[in-house]
N, C-alpha and C positions, 0 to 999 in steps of 0.2 A: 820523825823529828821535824821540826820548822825550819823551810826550807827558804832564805831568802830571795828577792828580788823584787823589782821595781817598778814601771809605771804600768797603769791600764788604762785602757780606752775604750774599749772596746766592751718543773718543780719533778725531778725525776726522782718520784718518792717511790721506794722497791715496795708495790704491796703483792703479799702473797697470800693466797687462799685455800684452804687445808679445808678437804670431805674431812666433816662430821661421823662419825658411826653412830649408826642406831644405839649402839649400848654398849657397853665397856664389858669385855669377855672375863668371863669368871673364871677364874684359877680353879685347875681341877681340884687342888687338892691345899685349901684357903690354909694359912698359919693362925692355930690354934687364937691367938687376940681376936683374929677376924669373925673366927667361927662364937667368939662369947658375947660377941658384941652386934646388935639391928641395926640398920640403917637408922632409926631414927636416933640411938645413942650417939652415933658417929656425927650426926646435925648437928646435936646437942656440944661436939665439943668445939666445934666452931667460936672462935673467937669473935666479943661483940665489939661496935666502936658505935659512936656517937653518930647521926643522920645529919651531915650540914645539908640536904638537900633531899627534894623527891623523888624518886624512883624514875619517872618519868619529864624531870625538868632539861629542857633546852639547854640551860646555862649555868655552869656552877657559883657557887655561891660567896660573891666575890663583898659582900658587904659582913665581913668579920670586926672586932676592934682594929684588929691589925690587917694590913696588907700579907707580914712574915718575913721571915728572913729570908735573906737572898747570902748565900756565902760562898765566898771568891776563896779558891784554892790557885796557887799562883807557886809557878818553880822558873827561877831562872837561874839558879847555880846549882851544881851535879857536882858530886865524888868522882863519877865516872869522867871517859873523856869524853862526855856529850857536851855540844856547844853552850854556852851560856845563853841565854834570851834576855838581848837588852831590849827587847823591846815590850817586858811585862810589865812595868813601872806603865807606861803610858795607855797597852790595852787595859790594864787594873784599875785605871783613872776612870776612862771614859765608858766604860760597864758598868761604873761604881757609881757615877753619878746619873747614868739612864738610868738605872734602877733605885736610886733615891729616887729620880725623878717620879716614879712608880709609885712611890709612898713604900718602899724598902728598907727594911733593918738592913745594912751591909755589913757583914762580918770579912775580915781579910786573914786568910792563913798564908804564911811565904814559905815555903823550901823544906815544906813536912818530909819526913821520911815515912818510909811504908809503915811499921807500926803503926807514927803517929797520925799517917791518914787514917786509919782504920779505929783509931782512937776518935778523930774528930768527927768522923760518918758518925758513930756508935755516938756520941754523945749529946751532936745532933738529933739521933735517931730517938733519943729516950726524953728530950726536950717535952715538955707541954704544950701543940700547936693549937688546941683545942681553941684560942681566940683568933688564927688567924685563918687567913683565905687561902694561901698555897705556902711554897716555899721550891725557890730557887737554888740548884748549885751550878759555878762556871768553874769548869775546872780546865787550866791552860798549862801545857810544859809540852813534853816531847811525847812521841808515840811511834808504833807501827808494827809487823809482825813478825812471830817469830817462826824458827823452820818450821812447826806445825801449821804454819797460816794462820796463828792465832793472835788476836788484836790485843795489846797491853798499852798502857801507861806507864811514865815514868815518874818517879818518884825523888828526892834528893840522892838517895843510895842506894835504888833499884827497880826493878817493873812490876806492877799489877795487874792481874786482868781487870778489863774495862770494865765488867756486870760489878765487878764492886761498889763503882758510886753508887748505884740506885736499891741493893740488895737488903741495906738497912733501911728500907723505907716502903717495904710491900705494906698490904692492909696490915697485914696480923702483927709485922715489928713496931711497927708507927704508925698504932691506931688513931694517934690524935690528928692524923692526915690521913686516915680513911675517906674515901670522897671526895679529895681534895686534887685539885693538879698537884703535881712534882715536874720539876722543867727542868731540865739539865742540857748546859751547852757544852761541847768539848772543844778547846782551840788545840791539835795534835795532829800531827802529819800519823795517817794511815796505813802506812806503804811507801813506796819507793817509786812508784807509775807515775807517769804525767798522761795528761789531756790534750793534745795540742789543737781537739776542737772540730768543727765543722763549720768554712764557710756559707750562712744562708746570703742567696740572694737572689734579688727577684724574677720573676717568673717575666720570661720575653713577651710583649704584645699582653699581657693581662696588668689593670689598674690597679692601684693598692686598695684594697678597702681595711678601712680602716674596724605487849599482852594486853590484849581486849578487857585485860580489868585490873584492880591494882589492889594493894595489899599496906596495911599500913606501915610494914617492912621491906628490904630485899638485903641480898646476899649479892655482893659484888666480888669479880675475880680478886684476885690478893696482885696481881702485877696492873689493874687496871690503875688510870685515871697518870697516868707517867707518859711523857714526851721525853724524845732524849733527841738533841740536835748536834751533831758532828760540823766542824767547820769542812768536811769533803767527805767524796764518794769511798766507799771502802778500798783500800790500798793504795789511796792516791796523799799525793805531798797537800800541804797543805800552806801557805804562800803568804810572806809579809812582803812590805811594800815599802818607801820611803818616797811615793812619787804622788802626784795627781790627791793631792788633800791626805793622805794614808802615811799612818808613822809606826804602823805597825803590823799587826797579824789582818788580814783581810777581812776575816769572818767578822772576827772581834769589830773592827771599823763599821763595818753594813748593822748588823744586829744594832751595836749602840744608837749609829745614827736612825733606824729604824726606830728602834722603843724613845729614842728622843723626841722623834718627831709626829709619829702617829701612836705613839702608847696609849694614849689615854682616847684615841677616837676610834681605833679598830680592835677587831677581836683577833686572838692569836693567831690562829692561824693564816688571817691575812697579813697580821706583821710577820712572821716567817715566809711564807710567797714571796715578800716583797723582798728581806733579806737574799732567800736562795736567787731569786732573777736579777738583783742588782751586783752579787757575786757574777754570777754568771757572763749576766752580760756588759757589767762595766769594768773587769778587772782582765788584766792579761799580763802575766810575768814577763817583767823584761831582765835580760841576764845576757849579754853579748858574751860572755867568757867561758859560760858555758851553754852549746846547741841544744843538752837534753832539757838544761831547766827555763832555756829563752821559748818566748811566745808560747804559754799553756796557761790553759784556762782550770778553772777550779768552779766546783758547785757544791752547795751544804747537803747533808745525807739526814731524812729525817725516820725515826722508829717513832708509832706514837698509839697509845692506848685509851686516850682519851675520849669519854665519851661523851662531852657538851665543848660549848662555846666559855672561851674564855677572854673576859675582858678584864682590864685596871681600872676602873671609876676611882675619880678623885676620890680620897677621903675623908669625911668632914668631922 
């Protein structure tokens, strides 16, 4: 859940790397479908979707009719006794209009219940993207784990696990965004941890200084071409503000002011860097009332599958 506090002043992206096997071990004893059916029928049932791009392009392919939707999932009143978040009115603003600025359809959903999340993923999911470049979801309320250590969402009248935003949106469900990014932000306390940080400072006596061939097709994973950015590190709080320009969730503040200012000149993943280092290193909770949640820093958590360069070019 969003954990208040006030002024600041003041890119630890977890990649992990998993051997490959030579080959996928064959089941002694295969179930009968498997045994009726060759490798290449099994290719054959592979789901097809439309090519926005070449197999081997640098960049995806960001000149559609449309930019795409971009849609705000927003909870700030719960059945439960989880806090209200007054302050989704103004992060819903200021995302809304960095991503108009974008050239973005914005759609707004307030205070879904879990069904009706699961209704607007899915109806999202079955949409026609086929004219645009990507498509955004921000989704902001409360979060963190349960006794399994398992990360959920909250919803008006209950939790979901988090793999649900993006689940309706592999290749095979939401083929008309096969190829395409999917960018998903989460504003949602993690956990219950705080950060209280590492002073750096400077070093005594030293100066500052300042496939070899191609095919006119391919086959991409079903989870590829998806970034998902968490406003913190797994099991950590996740921090608004009411101090130093911030009227709100943290993340929410840096991201917008990010895509406000450099959206249209850098490519994503430099506007993200810039988000997770200006979290980092411009914000620090202040909270006298209480010692565990005063002075702790917060940093964004990024998962990403993406395989080219993503830019917003104006569109004309």
């Amino acid at each position: 859940m969003d954990s208040s506090s006030g002024k600041g002043d003041n890119p630890h992206h977890k990649v992990q790397y998993e051997n490959f096997p030579q080959a996928d071990p064959q089941p002694a004893n295969p179930p009968p479908e498997e045994m009726e059916s060759g490798p290449e029928e099994n290719i054959n049932r592979r789901p097809n979707a439309v090519m926005p791009v070449k197999r081997d392009a640098t960049e995806y392919n960001m000149n559609h009719k449309k930019r795409g939707t971009a849609i705000i999932l927003v909870h700030d009143r719960f059945d439960s006794d989880l806090k209200p978040r007054d302050c989704a009115r103004h992060d819903t603003d200021i995302i809304k209009n960095a991503l108009t600025c974008l050239s973005f359809h914005v759609e707004e959903s307030w205070n879904l219940t879990r069904s009706g999340l699961y209704r607007k993923l899915n109806e999202v999911s079955c949409r026609d993207h086929q004219d645009s470049d990507c498509l955004v979801i921000v989704f902001m309320s409360h979060g963190g784990v349960d006794h399994f250590n398992k990360e959920y969402l909250c919803t008006k009248d209950g939790r979901f696990d988090t793999t649900e935003l993006w689940k309706s949106f592999t290749a095979d469900k939401c083929p008309s965004l096969a190829g395409k990014p999917k960018l998903f932000f989460i504003q949602a306390c993690r956990g219950m941890r705080t950060d209280k940080g590492v002073r750096m400072k400077h070093p005594k006596g030293l100066g500052v200084q300042t496939d070899s061939y191609s095919k006119p097709d391919y086959v991409i994973p079903l989870h590829a071409d998806m970034l998902i950015m968490w406003a913190s590190y797994p099991g950590m709080y996740a921090f608004k503000s009411n101090n130093n320009g911030i009227s709100g969730s943290v993340f929410i503040h840096f991201l917008a002011k990010v895509f406000s200012e450099d959206g249209r000149s850098a490519d994503l993943p430099t506007l993200l860097l810039r988000v997770t280092r200006e979290v980092a290193t411009l914000y620090e909770s202040y909270h006298p009332v209480n010692k565990d949640l005063d002075q702790n820093k917060q940093i964004p958590y990024i998962v990403s599958t993406l395989m080219r360069k993503v830019y917003f070019p104006v569109k004309t």
